[in-house]
DORO-965069 format. One record per residue (C-alpha): y, x, z. Coordinates in pm, whole numbers, m for minus. Each point is the difference from the previous one (the first is absolute). Layout:
! DORO-965069
{py:Y	px:X	pz:Z}
...
//
This chain:
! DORO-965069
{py:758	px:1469	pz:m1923}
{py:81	px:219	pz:297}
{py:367	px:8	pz:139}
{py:153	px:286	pz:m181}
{py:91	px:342	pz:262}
{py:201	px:271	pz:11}
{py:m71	px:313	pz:150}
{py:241	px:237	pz:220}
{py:225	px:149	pz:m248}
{py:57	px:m403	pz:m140}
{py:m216	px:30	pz:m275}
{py:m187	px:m343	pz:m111}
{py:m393	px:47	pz:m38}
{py:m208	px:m188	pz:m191}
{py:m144	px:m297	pz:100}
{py:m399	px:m59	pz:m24}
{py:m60	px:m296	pz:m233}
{py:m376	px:m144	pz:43}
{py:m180	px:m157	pz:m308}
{py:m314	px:m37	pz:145}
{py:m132	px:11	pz:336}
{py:m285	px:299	pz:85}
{py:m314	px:m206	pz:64}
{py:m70	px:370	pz:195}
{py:253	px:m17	pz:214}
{py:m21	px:m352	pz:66}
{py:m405	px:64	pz:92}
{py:48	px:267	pz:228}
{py:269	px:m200	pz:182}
{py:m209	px:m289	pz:m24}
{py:m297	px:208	pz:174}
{py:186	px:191	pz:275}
{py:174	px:m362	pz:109}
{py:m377	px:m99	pz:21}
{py:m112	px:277	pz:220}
{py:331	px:m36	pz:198}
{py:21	px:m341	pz:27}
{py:m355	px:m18	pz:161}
{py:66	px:304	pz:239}
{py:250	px:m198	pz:125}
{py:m201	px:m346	pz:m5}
{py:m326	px:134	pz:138}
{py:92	px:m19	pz:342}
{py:34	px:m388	pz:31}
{py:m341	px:25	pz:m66}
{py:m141	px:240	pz:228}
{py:238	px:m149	pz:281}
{py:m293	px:m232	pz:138}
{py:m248	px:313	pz:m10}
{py:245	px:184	pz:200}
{py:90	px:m226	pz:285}
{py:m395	px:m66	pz:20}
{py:m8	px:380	pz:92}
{py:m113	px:8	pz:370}
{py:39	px:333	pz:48}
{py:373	px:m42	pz:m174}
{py:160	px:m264	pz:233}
{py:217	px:m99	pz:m272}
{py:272	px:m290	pz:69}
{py:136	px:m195	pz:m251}
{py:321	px:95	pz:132}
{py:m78	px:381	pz:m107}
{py:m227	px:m97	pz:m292}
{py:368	px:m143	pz:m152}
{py:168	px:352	pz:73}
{py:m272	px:194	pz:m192}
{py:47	px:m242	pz:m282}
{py:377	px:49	pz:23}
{py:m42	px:391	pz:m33}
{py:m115	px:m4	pz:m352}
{py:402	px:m209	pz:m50}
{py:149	px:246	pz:211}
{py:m166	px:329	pz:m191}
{py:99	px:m214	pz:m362}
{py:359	px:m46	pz:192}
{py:m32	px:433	pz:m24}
{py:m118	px:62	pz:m333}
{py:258	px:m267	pz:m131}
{py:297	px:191	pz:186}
{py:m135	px:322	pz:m131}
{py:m52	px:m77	pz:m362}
{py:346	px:49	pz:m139}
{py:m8	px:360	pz:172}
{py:m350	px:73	pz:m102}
{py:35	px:m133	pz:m349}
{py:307	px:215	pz:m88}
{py:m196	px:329	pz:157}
{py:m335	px:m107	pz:m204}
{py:53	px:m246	pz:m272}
{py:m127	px:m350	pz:m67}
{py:m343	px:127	pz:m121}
{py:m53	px:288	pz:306}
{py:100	px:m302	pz:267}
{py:m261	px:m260	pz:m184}
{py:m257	px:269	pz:113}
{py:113	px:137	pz:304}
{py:30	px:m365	pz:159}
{py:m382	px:m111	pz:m180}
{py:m92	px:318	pz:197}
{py:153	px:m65	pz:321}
{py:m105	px:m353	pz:6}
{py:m392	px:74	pz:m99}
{py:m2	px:267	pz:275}
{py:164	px:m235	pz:291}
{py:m338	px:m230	pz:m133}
{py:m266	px:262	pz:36}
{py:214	px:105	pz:358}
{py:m78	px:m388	pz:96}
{py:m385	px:7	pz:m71}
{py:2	px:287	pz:305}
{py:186	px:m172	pz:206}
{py:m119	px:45	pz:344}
{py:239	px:m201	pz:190}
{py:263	px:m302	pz:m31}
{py:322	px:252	pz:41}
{py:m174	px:250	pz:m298}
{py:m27	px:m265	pz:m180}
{py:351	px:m108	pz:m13}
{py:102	px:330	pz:m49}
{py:m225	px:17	pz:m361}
{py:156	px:m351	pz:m79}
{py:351	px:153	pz:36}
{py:m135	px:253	pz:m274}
{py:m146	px:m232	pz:m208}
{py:318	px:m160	pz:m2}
{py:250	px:278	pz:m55}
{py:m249	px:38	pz:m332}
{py:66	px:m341	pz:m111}
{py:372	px:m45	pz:78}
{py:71	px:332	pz:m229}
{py:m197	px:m147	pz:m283}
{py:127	px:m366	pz:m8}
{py:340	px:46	pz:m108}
{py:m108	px:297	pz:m179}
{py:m261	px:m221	pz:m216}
{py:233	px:m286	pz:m44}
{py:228	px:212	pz:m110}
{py:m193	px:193	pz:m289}
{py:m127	px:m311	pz:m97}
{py:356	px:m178	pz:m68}
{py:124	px:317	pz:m183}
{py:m328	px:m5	pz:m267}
{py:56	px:m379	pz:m58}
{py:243	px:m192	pz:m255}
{py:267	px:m197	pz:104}
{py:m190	px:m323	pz:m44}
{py:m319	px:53	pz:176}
{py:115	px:204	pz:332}
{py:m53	px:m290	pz:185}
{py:m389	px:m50	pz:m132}
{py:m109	px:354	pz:m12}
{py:152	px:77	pz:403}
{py:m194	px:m319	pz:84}
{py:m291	px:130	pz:m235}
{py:m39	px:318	pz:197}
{py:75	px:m160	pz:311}
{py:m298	px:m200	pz:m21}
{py:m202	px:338	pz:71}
{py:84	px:m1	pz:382}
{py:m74	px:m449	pz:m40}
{py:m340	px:63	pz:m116}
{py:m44	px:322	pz:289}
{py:48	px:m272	pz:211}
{py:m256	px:m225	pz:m190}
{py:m259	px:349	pz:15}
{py:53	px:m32	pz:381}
{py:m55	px:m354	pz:64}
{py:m348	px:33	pz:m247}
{py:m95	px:334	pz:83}
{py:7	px:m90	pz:406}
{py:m229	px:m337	pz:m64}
{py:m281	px:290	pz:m66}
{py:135	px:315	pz:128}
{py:75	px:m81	pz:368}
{py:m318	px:m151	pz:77}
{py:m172	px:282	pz:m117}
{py:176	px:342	pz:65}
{py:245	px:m101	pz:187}
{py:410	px:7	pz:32}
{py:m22	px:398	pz:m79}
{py:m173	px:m26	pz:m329}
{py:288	px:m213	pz:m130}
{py:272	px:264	pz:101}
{py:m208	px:241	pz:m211}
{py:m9	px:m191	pz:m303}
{py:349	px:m13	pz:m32}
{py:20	px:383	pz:6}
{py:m265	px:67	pz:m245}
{py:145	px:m127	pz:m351}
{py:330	px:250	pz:37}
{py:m264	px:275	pz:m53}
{py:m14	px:m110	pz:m349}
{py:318	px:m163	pz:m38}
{py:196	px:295	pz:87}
{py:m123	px:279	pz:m275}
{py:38	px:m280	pz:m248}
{py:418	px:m70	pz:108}
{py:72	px:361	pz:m67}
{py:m138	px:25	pz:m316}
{py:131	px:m341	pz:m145}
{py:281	px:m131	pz:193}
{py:358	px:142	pz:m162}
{py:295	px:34	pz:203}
{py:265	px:m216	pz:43}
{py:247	px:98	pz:m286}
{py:325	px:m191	pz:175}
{py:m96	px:280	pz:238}
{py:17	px:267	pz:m259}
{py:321	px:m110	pz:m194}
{py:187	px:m79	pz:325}
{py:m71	px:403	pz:107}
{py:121	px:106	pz:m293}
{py:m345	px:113	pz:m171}
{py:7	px:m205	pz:m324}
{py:m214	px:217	pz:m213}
{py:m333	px:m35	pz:237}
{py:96	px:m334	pz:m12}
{py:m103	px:11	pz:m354}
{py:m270	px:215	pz:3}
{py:m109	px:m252	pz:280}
{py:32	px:m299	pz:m253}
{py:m191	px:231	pz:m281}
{py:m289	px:122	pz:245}
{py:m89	px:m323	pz:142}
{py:104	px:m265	pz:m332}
{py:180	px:m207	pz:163}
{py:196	px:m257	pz:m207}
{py:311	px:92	pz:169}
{py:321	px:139	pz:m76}
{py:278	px:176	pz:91}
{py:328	px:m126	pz:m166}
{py:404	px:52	pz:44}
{py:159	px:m239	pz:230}
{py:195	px:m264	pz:m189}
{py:391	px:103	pz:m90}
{py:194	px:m120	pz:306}
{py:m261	px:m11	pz:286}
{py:157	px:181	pz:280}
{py:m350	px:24	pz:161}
{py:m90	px:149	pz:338}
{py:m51	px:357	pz:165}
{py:m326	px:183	pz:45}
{py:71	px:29	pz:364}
{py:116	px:m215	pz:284}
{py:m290	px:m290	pz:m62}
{py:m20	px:m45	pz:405}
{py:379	px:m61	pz:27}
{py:54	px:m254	pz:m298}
{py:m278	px:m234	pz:180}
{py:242	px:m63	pz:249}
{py:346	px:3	pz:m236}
{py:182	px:m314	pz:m111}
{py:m236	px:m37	pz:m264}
{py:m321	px:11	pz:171}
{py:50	px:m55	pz:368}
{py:m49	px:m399	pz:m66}
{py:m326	px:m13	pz:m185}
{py:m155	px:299	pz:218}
{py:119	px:m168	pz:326}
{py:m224	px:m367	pz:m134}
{py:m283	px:210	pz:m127}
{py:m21	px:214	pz:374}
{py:39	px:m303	pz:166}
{py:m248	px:m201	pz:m204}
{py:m275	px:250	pz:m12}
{py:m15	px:20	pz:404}
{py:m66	px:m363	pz:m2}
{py:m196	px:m19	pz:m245}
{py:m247	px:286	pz:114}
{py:46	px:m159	pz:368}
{py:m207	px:m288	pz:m167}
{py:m217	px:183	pz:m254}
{py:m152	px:297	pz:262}
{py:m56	px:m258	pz:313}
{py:m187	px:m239	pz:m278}
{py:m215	px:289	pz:m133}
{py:m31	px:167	pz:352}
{py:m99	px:m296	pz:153}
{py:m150	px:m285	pz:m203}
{py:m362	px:64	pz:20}
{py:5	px:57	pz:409}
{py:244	px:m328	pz:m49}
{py:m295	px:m201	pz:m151}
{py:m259	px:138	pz:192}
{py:214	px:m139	pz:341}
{py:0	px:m311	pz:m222}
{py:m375	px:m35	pz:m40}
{py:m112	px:171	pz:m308}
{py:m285	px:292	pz:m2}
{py:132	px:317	pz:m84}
{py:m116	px:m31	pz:m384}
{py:192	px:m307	pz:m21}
{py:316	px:171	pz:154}
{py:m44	px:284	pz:m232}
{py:m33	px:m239	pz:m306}
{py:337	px:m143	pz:97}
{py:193	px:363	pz:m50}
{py:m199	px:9	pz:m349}
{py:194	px:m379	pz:m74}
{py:312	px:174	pz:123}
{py:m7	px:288	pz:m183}
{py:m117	px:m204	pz:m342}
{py:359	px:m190	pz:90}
{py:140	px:326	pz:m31}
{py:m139	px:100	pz:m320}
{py:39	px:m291	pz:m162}
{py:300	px:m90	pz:148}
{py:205	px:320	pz:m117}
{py:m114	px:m80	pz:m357}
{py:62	px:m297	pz:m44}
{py:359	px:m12	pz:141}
{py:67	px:351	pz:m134}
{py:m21	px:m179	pz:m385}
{py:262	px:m226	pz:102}
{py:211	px:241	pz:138}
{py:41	px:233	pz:m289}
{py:128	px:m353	pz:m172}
{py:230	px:m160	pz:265}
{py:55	px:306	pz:241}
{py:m204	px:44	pz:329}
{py:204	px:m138	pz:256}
{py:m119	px:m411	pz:m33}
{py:m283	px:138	pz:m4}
{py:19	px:191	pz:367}
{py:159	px:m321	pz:154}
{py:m309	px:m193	pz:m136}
{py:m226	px:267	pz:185}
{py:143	px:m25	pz:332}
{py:14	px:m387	pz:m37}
{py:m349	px:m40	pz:m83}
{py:m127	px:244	pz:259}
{py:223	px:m173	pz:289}
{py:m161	px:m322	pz:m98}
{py:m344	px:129	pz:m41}
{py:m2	px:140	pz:354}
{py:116	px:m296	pz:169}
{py:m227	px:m227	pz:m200}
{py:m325	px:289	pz:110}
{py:146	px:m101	pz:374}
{py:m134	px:m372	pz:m19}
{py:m372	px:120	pz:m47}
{py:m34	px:m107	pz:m365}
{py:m376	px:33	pz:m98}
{py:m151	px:287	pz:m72}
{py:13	px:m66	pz:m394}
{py:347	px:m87	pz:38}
{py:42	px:330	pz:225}
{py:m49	px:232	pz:m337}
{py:240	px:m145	pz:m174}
{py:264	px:46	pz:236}
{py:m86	px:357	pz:56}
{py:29	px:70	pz:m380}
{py:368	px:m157	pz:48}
{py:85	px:207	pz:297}
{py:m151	px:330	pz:m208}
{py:232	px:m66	pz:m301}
{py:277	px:m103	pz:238}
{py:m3	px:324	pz:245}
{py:m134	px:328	pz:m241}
{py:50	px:m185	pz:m294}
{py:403	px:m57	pz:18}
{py:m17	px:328	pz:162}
{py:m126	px:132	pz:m337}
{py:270	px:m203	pz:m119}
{py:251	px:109	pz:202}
{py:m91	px:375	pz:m45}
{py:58	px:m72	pz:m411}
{py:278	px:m163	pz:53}
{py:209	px:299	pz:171}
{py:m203	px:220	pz:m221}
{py:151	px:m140	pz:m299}
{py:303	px:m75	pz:126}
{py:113	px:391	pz:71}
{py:52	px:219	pz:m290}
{py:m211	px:311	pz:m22}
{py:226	px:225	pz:190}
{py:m34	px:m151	pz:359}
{py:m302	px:m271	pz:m91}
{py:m270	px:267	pz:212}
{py:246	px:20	pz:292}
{py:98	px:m318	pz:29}
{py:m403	px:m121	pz:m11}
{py:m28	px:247	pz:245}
{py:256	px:m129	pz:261}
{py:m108	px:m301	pz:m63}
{py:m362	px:29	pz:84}
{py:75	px:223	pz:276}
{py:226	px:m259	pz:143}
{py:m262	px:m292	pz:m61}
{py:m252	px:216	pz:186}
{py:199	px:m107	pz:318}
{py:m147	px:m369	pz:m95}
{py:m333	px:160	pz:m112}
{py:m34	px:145	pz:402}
{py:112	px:m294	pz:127}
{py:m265	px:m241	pz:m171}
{py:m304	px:135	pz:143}
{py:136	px:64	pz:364}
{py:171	px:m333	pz:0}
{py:m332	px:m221	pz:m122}
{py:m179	px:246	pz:275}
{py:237	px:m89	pz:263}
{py:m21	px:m354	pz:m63}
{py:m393	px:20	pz:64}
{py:0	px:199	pz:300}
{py:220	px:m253	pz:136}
{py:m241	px:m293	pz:m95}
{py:185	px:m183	pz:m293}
{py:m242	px:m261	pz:m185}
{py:m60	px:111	pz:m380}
{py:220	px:m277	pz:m79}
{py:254	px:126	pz:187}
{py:8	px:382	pz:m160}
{py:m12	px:m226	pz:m332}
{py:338	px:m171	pz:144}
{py:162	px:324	pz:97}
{py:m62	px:154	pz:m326}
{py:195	px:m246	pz:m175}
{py:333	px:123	pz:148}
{py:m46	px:354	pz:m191}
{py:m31	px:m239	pz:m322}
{py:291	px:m211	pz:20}
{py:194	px:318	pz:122}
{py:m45	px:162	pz:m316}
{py:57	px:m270	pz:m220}
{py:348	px:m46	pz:157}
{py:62	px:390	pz:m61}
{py:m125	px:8	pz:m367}
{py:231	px:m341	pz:m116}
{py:261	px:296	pz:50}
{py:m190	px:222	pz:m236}
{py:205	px:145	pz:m290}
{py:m8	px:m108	pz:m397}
{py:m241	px:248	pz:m185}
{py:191	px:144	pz:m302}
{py:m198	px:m111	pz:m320}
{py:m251	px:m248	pz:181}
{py:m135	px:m215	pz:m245}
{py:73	px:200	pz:m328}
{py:m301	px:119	pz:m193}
//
């Protein structure tokens, strides 16, 4: 049940009580996070192709800046959301970002030089830092109490498996057709995606009882058959106002939990874009062929996916937060263990760990502050908190290319990356106490 809200004259709305989650909803979140999640993964795998350009002259050094400018264009679309949502609505934002990121994608197949390119990687980005917290958010409101958790990882796993499509995808694509052809199929599916969001995706109906518009609201439940509804706040809830969401994040309330969940998404995003950005190049320094490298993001993108699942089940029963600390731990331990030169068997299993312990407790993270707002202020606060994180997401790539143009070993980015880990887990220990963790 949604935190009860009053509007501007002090009148309580109703609250929006979910009986069933929309296996619609949760699909087309599921699917965008896919085609977002490898928009933004695709270019650890074309990074080789790129700074084999002759004509290009790329650097590592500047091959890490255009990997940070799809972080610094999600840093954007994340600070823009709360404006843009409130102007368009939940359902209008899901498409304008799926349309701003697919265009950025079909920008980057032209691309004729390094500096254009970073500029469509800032676009693809603003695109998928709108639709993130938007996503998350529309998928926490159409879920019951007691499976918030498993259904944010659920549709999380969409932008995992993106990651999986680019790892598998560029063992046949690349070879072939090159790093251009594998901008352009990440552009393509939105061309059927989109039609398909307009005609089935509702809108967000915290959105519509918080403005005051209670009868669509209904007609919204009606059209669509959702197995929601809209009931009177319980006797005695003072509940909060429609407006002001921005403001309560940092209030007396809020300013805690939103000050651990800024602080823990930077590091955590430090460590989960320089390990996508840079692990194939990584193991391709380290020996491996470039299929080999590429089958390594596939094992770290499957640590994602499965990852987010599995831990997701146990935190709708004990509450997410062990669950983050175990994340960080394992990924800290995994990287330092990948910088003794394990053997190549042993290699994949690492890389699963440091997949579920980088995007994967970022998934869990991201459900964790999810759930923990209540509807009036849960899209905003996602939002500053993803735009915030975005400062780590720029960092990782630039910081894993620095470290190359300046000659580090492989073991030694593997060293360095550990610090972002253990930084993070000290942060989250802080995290707050979900309200109703653990209750079915």
């Amino acid at each position: 049940m949604n935190s009860p809200v009053r509007d501007r004259s002090g009148t309580t709305l109703p609250v929006v009580v979910v009986h069933r989650a929309p296996k619609t909803v949760l699909l087309l979140c599921a699917v965008a996070l896919f085609l977002e999640g490898y928009d933004i993964f695709v270019y650890s795998a074309v990074v080789p192709s790129l700074l084999g350009r002759a004509d290009w002259q790329l650097s590592p050094a500047f091959a890490g800046v255009i990997g940070s400018g799809a972080a610094f264009g999600m840093l954007v679309g994340a600070l823009l959301v709360g404006l843009l949502t409130d102007l368009l609505g939940r359902r209008r934002m899901f498409l304008a970002a799926v349309t701003v990121f697919s265009l950025g994608m079909v920008l980057s197949t032209i691309a004729p030089t390094p500096e254009t390119l970073l500029v469509f990687r800032v676009l693809v980005g603003i695109g998928c830092g709108g639709f993130m917290p938007t996503a998350l958010a529309t998928v926490v409101e159409y879920s019951p109490l007691s499976r918030r958790n498993f259904n944010v990882s659920l549709a999380l796993t969409g932008a995992g498996l993106g990651g999986v499509a680019v790892g598998l995808l560029g063992i046949w694509v690349l070879p072939e057709f090159g790093y251009r052809a594998m901008f352009l199929i990440g552009a393509v599916p939105a061309v059927v995606l989109l039609p398909v969001v307009y005609a089935k995706l509702p809108e967000s109906l915290s959105y519509l009882v918080a403005r005051g518009r209670i009868s669509f609201a209904r007609q919204t439940i009606e059209r669509y058959r959702l197995a929601v509804s809209l009931e009177d706040a319980p006797a005695g809830e003072p509940g909060e106002r429609a407006e002001g969401a921005l403001r309560s994040l940092f209030s007396r309330r809020f300013v805690g939990a939103t000050t651990v969940f800024c602080l823990g998404t930077v590091f955590c995003m430090v460590l989960n874009f320089g390990a996508n950005t840079w692990l194939p190049t990584l193991m391709m320094k380290a020996g491996y062929g470039l299929k080999s490298s590429l089958a390594f993001l596939v094992a770290l993108n499957v640590g994602v996916v499965a990852g987010s699942l599995i831990a997701s089940r146990f935190a709708d029963r004990r509450g997410p937060k062990p669950l983050v600390l175990a994340g960080f731990t394992t990924s800290a331990v995994s990287l330092g263990l990948l910088a003794l030169h394990p053997p190549a068997a042993v290699v994949y299993v690492l890389v699963v760990l440091v997949g579920f312990g980088a995007a994967g407790t970022q998934n869990l993270i991201n459900s964790y502050s999810a759930i923990y707002y209540p509807a009036f202020n849960r899209g905003t606060g996602l939002g500053i908190m993803l735009a915030v994180g975005r400062v780590g997401a720029i960092a990782g790539p630039a910081f894993g290319g620095l470290l190359l143009a300046r000659g580090f070993s492989t073991s030694q980015n593997f060293v360095a990356f550990v610090i972002p880990a253990v930084l993070a887990l000290l942060v989250m220990a802080f995290g707050p106490r979900v309200p109703g963790a653990g209750r079915t």
